[in-house]
C-alpha positions, 0 to 999 in steps of 0.5 A: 635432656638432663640425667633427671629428665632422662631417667623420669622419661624411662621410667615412665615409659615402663610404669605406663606399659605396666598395667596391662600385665598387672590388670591381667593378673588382677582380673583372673581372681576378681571382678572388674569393678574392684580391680577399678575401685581399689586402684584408684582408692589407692591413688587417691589416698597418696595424691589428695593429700598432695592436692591439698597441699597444693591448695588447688582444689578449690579452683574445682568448683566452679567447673565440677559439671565438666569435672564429672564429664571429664571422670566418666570419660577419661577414667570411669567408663575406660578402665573398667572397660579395658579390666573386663576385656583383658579378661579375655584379650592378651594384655599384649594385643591390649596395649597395641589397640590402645595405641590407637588414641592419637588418631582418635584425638584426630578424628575428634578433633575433626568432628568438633571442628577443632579441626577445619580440615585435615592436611594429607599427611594426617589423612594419611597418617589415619589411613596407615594406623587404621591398616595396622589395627586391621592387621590386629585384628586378622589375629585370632579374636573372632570369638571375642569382638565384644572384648576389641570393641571395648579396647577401641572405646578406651581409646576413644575415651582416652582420646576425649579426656585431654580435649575436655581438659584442654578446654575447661581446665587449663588454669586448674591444677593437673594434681588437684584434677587428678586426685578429684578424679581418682577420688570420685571413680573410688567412691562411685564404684565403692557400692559396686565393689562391695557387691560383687566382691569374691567369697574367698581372699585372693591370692597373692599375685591378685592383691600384690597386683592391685597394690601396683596398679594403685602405688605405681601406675596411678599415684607414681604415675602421675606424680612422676608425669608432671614432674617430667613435664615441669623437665623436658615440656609437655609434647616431649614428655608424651612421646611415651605414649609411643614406647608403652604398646611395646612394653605392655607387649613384652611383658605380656610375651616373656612373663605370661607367655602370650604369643608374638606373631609376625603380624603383631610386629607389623600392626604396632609399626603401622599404628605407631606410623600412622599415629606419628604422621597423623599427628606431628607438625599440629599443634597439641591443645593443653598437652601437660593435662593429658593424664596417665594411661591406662 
């Protein structure tokens, strides 16, 4: 790996275990809805102009019913989902249970017979990951199942969005995609925002938030993923998908002061095991259209 694809590989394994703790921050002052639309009305404004550019949008049209398919299910329903329930979930405990993707990508690929049959070391690989979120979840979040449940459908989100791409878009462009996405989620939750936007300013640390979780989780992030594929190749660029839980986790422990249980260090190793063995040695459909988490 040269020293340039070294350091686009650090830095987006910290940019993508970030967001956890911004959204958590951001969430305390203001309603989910805004924290999605501003993030990616920010997003939007700094990669459309990339994406035009380009000149690769137009390669859009003729699969925009896909495109809106793939919006609501990779970034629309998800983010919002994962904002409401940092409400009330540790960022920490967030970011682990979104670990769970790969073996989503697993079962779906399974139930869209993407996948004949599973081979043993995916099964395992399955069972030992879904050990580890049982494990998560002997944790204290009884009162706020509700919260979990929603985590697990960003994950399977998440786990839909590289498939619908992998499928319709693969001659399209990653950045005309992106930046299309980004700006239909800001124009569809626009009316939303506006409605449920607070009576009073937000405090510092809410908008300072908001602003890194559009420049630098969504923009940079995105800018900065496809210049690591075009460098070290798109499965070796997602292996930060394995190294984001355990920032988002840090972050959650040293600067909001989140609890670290033994059982915490246990479940993250089971799901990153069981991810690990449930999805090596099988090939990756389209992997460089995988778009930033969360």
């Amino acid at each position: 790996m040269t020293k340039r694809g070294a350091a686009l590989f650090a830095l987006m394994s910290v940019v993508w275990g970030i967001p956890y703790l911004l959204i958590k921050i951001a969430v305390r002052d203001l309603p989910p809805s805004l924290v999605v639309d501003v993030r990616t009305a920010i997003g939007a404004a700094v990669l459309v102009p990339l994406a035009l550019r380009q000149g690769r949008i137009r390669q859009l049209r003729g699969v925009w019913k896909p495109l809106l398919v793939y919006t609501v299910a990779e970034l629309a329903v998800p983010w919002l989902l994962l904002s409401d329930a940092e409400r009330k979930l540790p960022s920490s405990l967030t970011g682990l249970l979104v670990a769970t993707v790969p073996l989503f990508g697993v079962l779906l690929g399974l139930a869209t017979r993407h996948e004949e049959r599973l081979p043993r070391r995916a099964i395992a690989g399955l069972l030992v990951g879904l050990a580890g979120v049982a494990v998560l979840l002997g944790l204290d979040v009884h009162d706020h199942i509700g919260s979990v449940i929603e985590v697990v459908l960003v994950a399977l989100g998440y786990a839909t969005g590289p498939m619908l791409a992998g499928r319709y878009f693969r001659e399209c462009s990653s950045l005309a995609l992106s930046a299309v996405s980004l700006g239909l989620v800001a124009v569809g939750y626009l009316p939303v925002a506006v409605w449920q936007h607070p009576h009073r300013f937000p405090p510092a640390e809410a908008v300072w938030s908001l602003v890194g979780l559009g420049l630098v989780c969504t923009a940079l992030a995105f800018v900065a993923f496809f210049e690591l594929i075009k460098e070290i190749g798109s499965t070796r660029a997602t292996v930060i998908t394995y190294l984001n839980p355990a920032v988002a986790v840090v972050l959650g422990v040293v600067l909001l002061g989140e609890s670290f249980e033994p059982s915490t260090a246990v479940g993250f190793g089971l799901i990153l095991a069981g991810s690990w063995f449930a999805t090596t040695n099988r090939p990756r459909r389209n992997a460089s259209m995988e778009p930033p988490r969360p």
